[in-house]
PDB file of N, CA, C and O in Angstrom:
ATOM      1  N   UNK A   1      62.872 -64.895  57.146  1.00  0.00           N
ATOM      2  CA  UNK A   1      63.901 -64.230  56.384  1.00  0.00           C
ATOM      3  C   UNK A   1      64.293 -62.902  57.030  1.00  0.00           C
ATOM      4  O   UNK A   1      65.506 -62.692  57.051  1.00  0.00           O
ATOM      5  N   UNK A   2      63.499 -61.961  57.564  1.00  0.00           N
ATOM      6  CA  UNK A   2      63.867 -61.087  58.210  1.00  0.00           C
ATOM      7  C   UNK A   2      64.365 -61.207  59.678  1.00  0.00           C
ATOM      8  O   UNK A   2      64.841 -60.219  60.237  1.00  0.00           O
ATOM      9  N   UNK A   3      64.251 -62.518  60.366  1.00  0.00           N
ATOM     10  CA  UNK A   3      65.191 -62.654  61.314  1.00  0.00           C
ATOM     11  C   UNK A   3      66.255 -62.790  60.928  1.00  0.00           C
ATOM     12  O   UNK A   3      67.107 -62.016  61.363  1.00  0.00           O
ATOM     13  N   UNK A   4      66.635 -63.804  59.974  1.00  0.00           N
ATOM     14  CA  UNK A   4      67.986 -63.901  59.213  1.00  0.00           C
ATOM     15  C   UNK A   4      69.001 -62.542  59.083  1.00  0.00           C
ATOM     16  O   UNK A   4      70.161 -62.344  59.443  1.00  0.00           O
ATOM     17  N   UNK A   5      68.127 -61.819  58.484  1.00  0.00           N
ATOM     18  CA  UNK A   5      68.798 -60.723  57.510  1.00  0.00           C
ATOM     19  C   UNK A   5      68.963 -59.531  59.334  1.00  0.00           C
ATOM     20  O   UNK A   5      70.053 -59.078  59.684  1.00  0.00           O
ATOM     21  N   UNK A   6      68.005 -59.358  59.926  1.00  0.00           N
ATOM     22  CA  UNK A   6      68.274 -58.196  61.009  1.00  0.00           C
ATOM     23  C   UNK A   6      69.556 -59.285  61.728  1.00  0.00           C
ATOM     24  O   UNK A   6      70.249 -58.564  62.446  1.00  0.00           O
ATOM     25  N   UNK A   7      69.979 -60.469  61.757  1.00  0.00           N
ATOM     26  CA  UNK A   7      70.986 -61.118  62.765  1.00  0.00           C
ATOM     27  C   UNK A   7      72.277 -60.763  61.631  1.00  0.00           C
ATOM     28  O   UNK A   7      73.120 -59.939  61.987  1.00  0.00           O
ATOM     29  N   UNK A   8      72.366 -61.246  60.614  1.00  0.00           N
ATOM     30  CA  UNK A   8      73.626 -60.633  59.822  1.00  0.00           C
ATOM     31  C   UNK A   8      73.881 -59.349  59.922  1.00  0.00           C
ATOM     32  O   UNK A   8      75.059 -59.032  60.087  1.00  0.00           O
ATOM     33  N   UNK A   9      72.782 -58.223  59.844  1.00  0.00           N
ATOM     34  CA  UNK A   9      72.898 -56.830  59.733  1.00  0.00           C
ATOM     35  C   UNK A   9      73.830 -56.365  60.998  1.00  0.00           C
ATOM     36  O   UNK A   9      74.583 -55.393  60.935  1.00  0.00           O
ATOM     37  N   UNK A  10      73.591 -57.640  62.774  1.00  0.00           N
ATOM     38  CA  UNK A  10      73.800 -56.863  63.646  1.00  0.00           C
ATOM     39  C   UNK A  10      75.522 -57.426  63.506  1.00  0.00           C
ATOM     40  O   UNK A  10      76.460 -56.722  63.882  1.00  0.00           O
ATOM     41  N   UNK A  11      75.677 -58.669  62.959  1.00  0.00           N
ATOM     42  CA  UNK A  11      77.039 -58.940  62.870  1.00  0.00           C
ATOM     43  C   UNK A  11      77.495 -58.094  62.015  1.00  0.00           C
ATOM     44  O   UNK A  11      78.355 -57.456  62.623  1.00  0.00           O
ATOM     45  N   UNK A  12      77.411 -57.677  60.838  1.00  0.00           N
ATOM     46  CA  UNK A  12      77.996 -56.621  59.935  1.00  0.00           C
ATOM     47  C   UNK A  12      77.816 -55.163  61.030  1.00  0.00           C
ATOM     48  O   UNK A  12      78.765 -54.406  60.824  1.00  0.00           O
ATOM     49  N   UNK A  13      77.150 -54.782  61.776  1.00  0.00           N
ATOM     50  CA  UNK A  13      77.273 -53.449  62.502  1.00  0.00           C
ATOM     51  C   UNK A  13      78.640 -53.629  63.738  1.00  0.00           C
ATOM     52  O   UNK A  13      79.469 -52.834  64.184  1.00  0.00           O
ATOM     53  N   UNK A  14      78.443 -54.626  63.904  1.00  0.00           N
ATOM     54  CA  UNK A  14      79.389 -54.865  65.170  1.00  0.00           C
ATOM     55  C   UNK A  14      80.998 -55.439  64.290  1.00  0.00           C
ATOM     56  O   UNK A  14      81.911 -55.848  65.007  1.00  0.00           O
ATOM     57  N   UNK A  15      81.151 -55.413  63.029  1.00  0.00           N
ATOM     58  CA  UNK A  15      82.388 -56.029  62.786  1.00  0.00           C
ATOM     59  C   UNK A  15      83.034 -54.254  62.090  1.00  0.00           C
ATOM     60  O   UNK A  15      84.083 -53.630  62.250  1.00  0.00           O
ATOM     61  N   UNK A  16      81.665 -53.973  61.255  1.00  0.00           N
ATOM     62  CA  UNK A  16      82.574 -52.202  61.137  1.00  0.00           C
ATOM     63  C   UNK A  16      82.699 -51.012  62.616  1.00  0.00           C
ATOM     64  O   UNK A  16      83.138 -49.862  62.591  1.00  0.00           O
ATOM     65  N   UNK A  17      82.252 -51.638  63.583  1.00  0.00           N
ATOM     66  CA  UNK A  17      82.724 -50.916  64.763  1.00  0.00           C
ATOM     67  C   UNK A  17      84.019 -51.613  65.532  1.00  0.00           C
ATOM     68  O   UNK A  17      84.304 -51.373  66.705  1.00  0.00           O
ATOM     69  N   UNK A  18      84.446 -52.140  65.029  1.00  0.00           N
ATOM     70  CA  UNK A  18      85.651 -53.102  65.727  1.00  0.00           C
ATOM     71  C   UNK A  18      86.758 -52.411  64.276  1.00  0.00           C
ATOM     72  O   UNK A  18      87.886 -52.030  64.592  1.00  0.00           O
ATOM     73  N   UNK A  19      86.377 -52.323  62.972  1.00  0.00           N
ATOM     74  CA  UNK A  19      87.181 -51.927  62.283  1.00  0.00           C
ATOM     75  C   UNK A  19      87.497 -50.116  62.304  1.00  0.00           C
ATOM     76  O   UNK A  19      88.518 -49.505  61.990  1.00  0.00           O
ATOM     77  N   UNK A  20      86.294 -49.662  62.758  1.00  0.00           N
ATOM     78  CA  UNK A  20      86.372 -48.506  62.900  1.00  0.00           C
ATOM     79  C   UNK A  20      87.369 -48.495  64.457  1.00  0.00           C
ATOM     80  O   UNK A  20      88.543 -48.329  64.126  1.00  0.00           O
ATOM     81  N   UNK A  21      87.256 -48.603  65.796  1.00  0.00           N
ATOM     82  CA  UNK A  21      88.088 -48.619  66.314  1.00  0.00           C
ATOM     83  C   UNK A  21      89.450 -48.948  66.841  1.00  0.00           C
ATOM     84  O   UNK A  21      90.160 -48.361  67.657  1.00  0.00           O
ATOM     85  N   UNK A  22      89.698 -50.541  65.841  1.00  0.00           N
ATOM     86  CA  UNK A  22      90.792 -50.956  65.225  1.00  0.00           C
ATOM     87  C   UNK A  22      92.080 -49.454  64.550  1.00  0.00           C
ATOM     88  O   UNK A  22      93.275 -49.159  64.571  1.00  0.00           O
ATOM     89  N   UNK A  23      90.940 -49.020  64.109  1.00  0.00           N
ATOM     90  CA  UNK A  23      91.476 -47.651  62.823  1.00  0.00           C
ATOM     91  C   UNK A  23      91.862 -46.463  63.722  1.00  0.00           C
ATOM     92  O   UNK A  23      92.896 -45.815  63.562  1.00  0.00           O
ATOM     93  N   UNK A  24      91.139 -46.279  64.479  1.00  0.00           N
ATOM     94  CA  UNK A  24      91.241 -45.470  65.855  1.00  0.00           C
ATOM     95  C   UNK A  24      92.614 -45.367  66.652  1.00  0.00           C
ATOM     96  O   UNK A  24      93.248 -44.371  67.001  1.00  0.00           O
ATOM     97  N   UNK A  25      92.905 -46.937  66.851  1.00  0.00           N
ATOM     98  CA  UNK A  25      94.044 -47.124  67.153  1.00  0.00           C
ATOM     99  C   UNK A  25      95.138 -47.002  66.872  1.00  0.00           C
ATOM    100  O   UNK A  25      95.986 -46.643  67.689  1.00  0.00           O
ATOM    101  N   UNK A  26      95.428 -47.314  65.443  1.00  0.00           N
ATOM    102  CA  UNK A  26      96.214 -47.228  64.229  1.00  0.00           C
ATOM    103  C   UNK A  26      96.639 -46.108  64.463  1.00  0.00           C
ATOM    104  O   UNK A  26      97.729 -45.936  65.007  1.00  0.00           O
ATOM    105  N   UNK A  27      95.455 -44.640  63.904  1.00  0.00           N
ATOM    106  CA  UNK A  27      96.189 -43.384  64.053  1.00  0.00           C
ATOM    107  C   UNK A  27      96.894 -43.117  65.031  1.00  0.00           C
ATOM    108  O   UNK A  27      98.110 -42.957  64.918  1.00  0.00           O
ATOM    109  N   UNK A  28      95.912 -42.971  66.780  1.00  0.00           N
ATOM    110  CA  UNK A  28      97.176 -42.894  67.560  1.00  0.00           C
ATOM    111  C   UNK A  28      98.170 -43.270  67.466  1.00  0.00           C
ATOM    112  O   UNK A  28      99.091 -42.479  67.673  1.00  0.00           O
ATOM    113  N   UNK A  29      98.482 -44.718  67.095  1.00  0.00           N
ATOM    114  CA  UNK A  29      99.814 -44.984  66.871  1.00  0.00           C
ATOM    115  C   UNK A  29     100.658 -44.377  66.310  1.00  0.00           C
ATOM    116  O   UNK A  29     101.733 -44.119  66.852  1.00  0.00           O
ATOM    117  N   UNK A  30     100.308 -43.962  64.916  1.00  0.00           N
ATOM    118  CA  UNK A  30     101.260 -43.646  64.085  1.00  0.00           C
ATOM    119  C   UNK A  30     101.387 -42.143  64.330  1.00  0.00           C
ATOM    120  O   UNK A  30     101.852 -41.426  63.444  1.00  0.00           O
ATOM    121  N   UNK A  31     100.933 -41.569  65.676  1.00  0.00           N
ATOM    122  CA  UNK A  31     101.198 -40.120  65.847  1.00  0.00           C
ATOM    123  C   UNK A  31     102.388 -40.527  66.721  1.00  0.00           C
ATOM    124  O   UNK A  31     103.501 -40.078  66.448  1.00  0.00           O
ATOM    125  N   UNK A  32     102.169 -41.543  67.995  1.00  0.00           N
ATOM    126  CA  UNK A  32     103.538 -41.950  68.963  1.00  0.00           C
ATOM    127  C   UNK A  32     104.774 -42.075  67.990  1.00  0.00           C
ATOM    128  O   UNK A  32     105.835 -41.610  68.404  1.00  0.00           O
ATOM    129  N   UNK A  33     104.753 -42.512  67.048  1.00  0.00           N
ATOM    130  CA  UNK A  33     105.816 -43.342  65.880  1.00  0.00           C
ATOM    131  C   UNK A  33     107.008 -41.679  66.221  1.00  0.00           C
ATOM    132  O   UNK A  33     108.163 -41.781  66.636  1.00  0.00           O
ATOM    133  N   UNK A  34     106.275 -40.252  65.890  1.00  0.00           N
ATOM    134  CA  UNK A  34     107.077 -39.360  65.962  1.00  0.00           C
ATOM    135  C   UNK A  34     108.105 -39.241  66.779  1.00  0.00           C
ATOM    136  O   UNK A  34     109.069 -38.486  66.656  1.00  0.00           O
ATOM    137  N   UNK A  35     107.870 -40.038  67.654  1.00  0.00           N
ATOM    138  CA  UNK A  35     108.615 -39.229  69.031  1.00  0.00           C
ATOM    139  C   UNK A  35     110.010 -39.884  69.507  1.00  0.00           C
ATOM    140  O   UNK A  35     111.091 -39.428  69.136  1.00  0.00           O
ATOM    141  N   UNK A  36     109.896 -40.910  70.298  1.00  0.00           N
ATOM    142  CA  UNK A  36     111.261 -41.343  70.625  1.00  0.00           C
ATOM    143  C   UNK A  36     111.722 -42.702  70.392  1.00  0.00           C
ATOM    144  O   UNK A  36     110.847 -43.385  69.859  1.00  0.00           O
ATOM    145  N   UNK A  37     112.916 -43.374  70.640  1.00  0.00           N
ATOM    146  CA  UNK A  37     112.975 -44.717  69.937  1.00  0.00           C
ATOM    147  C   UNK A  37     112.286 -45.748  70.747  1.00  0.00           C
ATOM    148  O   UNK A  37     111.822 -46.746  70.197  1.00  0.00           O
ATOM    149  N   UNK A  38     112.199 -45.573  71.946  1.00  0.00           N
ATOM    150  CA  UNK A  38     110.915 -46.420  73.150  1.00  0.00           C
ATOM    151  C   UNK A  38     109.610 -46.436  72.906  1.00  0.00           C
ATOM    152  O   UNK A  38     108.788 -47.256  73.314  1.00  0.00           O
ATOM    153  N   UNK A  39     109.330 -44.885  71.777  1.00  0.00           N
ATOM    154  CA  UNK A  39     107.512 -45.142  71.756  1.00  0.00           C
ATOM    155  C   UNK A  39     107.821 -45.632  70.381  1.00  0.00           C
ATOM    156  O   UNK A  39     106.704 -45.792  69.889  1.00  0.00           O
ATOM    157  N   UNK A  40     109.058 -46.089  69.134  1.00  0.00           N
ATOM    158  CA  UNK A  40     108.724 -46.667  68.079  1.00  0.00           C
ATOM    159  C   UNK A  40     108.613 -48.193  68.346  1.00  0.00           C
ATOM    160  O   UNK A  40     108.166 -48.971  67.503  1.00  0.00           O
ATOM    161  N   UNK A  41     109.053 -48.571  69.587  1.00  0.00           N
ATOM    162  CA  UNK A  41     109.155 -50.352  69.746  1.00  0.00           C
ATOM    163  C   UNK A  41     108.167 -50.675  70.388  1.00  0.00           C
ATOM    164  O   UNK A  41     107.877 -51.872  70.371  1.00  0.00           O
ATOM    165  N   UNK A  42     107.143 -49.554  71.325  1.00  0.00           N
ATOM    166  CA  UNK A  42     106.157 -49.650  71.730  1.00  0.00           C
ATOM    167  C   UNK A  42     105.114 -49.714  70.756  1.00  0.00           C
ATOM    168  O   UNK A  42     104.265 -50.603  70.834  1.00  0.00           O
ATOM    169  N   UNK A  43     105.096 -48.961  69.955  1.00  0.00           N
ATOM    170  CA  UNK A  43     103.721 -48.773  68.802  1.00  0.00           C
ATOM    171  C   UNK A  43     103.863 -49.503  68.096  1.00  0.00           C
ATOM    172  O   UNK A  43     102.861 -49.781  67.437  1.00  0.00           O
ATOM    173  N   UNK A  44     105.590 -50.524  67.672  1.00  0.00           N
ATOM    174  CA  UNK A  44     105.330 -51.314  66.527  1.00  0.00           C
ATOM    175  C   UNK A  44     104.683 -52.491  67.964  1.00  0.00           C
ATOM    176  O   UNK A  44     103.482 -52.762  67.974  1.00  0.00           O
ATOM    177  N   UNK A  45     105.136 -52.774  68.495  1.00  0.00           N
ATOM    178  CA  UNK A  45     105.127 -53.706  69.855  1.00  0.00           C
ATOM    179  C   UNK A  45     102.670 -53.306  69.807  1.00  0.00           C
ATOM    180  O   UNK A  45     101.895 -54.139  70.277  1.00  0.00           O
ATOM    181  N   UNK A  46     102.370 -52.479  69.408  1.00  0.00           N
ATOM    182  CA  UNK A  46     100.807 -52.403  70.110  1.00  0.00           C
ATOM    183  C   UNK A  46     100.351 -52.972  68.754  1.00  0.00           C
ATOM    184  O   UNK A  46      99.444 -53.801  68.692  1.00  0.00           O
ATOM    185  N   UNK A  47     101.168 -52.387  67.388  1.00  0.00           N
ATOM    186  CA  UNK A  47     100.391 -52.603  65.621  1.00  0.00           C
ATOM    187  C   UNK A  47     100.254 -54.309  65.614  1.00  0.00           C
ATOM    188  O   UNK A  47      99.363 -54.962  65.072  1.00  0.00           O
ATOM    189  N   UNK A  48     101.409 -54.812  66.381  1.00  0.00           N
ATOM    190  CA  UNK A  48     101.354 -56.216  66.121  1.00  0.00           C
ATOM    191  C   UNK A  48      99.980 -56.639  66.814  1.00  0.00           C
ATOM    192  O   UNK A  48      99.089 -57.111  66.107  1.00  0.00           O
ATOM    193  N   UNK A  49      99.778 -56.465  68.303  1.00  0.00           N
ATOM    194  CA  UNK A  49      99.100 -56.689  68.789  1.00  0.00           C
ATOM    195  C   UNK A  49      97.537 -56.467  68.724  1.00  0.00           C
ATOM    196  O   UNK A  49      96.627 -56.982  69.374  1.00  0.00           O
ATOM    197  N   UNK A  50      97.537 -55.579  67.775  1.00  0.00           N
ATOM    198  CA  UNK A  50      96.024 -54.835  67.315  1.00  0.00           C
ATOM    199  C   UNK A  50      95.645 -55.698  66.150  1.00  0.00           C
ATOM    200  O   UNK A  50      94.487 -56.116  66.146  1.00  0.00           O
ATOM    201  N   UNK A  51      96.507 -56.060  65.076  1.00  0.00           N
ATOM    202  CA  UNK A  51      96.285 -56.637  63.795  1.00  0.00           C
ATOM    203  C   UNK A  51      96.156 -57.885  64.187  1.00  0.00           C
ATOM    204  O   UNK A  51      95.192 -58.524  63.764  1.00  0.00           O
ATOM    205  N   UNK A  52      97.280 -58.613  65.248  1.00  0.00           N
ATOM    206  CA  UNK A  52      96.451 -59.762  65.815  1.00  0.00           C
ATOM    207  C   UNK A  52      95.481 -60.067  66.638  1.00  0.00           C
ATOM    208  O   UNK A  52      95.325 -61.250  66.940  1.00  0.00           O
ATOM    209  N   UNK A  53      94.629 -59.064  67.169  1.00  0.00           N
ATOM    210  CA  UNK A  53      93.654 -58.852  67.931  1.00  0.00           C
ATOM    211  C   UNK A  53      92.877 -59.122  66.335  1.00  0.00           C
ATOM    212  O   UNK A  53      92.346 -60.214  66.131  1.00  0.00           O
ATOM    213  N   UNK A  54      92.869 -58.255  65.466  1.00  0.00           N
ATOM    214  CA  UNK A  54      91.579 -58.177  64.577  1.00  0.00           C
ATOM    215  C   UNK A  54      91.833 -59.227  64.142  1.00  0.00           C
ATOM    216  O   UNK A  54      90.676 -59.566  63.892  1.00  0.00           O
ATOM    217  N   UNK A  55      92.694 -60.430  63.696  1.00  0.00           N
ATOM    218  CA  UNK A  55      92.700 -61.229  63.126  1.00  0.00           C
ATOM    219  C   UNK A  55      91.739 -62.575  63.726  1.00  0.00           C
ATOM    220  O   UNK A  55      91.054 -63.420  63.150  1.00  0.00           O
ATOM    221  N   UNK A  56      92.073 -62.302  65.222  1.00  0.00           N
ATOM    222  CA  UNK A  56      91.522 -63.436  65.716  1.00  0.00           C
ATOM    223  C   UNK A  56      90.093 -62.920  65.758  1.00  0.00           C
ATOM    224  O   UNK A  56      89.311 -63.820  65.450  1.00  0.00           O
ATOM    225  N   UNK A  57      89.266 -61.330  66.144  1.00  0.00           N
ATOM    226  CA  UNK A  57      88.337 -60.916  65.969  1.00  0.00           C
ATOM    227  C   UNK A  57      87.242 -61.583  65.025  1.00  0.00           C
ATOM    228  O   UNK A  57      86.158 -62.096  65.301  1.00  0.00           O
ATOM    229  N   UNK A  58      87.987 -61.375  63.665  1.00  0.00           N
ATOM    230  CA  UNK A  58      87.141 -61.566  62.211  1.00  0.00           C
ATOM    231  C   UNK A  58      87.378 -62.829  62.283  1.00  0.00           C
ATOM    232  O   UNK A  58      86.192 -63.140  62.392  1.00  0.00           O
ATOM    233  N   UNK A  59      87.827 -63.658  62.309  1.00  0.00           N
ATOM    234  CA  UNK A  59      87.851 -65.243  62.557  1.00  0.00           C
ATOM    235  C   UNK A  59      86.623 -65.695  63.451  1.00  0.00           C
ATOM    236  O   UNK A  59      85.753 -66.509  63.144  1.00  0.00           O
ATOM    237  N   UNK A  60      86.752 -64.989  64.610  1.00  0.00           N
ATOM    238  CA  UNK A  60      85.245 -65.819  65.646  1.00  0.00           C
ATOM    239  C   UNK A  60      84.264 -64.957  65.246  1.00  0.00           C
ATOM    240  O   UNK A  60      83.203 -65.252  65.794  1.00  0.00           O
ATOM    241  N   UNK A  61      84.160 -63.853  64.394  1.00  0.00           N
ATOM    242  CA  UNK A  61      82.943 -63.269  63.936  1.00  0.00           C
ATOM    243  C   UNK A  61      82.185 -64.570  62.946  1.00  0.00           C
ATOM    244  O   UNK A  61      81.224 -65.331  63.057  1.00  0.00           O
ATOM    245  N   UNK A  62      83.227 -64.292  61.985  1.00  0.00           N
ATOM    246  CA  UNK A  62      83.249 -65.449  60.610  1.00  0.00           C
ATOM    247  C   UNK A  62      82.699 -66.975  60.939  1.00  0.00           C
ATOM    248  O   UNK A  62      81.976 -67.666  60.222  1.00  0.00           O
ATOM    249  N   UNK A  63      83.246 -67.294  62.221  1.00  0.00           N
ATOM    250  CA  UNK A  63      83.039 -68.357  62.730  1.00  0.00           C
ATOM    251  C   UNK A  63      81.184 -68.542  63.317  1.00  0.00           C
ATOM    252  O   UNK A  63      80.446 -69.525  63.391  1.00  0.00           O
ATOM    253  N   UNK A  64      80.991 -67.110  63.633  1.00  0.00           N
ATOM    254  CA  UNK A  64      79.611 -66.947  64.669  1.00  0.00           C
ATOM    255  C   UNK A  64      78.690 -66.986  63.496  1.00  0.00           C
ATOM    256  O   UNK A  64      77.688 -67.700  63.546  1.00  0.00           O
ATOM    257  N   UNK A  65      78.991 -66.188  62.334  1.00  0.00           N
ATOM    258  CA  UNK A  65      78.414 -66.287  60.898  1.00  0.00           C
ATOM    259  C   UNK A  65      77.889 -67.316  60.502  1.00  0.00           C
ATOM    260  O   UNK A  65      76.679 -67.453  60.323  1.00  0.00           O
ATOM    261  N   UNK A  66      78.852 -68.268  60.296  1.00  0.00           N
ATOM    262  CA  UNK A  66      79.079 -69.719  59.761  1.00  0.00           C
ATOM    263  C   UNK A  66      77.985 -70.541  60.886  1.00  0.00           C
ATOM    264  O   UNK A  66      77.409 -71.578  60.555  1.00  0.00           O
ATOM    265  N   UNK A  67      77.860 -70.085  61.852  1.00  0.00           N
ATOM    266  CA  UNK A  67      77.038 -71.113  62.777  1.00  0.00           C
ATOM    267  C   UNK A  67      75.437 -70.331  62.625  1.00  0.00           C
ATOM    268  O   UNK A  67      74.397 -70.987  62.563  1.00  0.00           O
ATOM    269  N   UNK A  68      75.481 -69.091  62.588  1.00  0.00           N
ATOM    270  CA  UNK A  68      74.196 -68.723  62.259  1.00  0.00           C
ATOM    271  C   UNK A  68      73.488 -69.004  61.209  1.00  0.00           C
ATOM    272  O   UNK A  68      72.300 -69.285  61.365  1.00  0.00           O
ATOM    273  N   UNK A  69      74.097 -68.987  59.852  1.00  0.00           N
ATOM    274  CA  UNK A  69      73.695 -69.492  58.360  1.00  0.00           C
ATOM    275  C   UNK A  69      73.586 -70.908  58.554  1.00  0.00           C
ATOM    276  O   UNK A  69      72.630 -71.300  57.884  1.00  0.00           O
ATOM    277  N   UNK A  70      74.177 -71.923  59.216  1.00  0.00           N
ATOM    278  CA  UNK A  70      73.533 -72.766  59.378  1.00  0.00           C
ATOM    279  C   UNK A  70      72.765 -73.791  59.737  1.00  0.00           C
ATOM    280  O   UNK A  70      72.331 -74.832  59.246  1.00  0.00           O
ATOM    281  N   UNK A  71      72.706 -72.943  61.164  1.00  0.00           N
ATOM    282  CA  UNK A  71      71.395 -73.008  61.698  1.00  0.00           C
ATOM    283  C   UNK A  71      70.263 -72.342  61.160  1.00  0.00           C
ATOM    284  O   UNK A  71      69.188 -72.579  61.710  1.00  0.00           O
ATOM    285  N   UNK A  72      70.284 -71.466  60.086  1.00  0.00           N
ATOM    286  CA  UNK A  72      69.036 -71.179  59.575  1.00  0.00           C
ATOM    287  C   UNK A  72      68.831 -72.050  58.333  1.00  0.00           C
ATOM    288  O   UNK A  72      67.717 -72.392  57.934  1.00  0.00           O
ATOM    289  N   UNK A  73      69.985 -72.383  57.754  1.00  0.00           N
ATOM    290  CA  UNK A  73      69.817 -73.598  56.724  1.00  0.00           C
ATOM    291  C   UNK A  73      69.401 -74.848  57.173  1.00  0.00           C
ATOM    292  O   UNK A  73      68.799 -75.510  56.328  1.00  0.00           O
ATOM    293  N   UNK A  74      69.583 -75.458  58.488  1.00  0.00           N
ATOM    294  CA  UNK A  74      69.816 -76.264  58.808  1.00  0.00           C
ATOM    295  C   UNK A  74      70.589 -77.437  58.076  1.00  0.00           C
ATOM    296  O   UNK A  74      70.034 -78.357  57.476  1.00  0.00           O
ATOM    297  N   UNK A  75      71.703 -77.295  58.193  1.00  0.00           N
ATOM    298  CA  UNK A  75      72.847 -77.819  57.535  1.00  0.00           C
ATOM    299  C   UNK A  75      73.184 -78.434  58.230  1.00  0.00           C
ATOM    300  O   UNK A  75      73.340 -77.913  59.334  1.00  0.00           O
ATOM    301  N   UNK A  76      73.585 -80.167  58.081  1.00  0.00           N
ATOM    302  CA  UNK A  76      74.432 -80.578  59.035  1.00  0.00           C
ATOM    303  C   UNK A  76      75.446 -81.340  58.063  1.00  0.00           C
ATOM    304  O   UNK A  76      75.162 -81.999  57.062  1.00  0.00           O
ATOM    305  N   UNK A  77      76.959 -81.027  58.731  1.00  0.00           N
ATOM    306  CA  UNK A  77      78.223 -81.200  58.362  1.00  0.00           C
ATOM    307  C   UNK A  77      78.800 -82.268  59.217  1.00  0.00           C
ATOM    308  O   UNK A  77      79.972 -82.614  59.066  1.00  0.00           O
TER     309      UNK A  77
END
């Protein structure tokens, strides 16, 4: 059980450091947004690209999850 629980803990550490620098990003962005009409098509042009970065992120996390729980269940589907 405590292998279990320290392997989720390291996926939950590694998914709020992807959200934390996800967030990172964000702000810069929305400081470029000020400036000219090339850095607003650029930053909306990076928001897309960041939110679909995290999307596919939390998907193969979710996915790595799903294979760890059941391999400790031993579940077969």
């Amino acid at each position: 059980m405590i292998k279990f629980l320290s392997k989720v803990n390291k996926k939950i550490n590694s998914l709020i450091w992807t959200y934390v620098s996800t967030g990172v990003i964000l702000v810069l962005l929305a400081v470029l947004v000020a400036w000219t009409d090339f850095m607003l098509r650029l930053t909306c042009a990076m928001i897309i690209l960041v939110v679909a970065y995290t999307f596919i992120y939390v998907g193969y996390k979710l996915w790595e999850l799903k294979k760890e729980l059941k391999d400790y269940f031993k579940i077969k589907l």
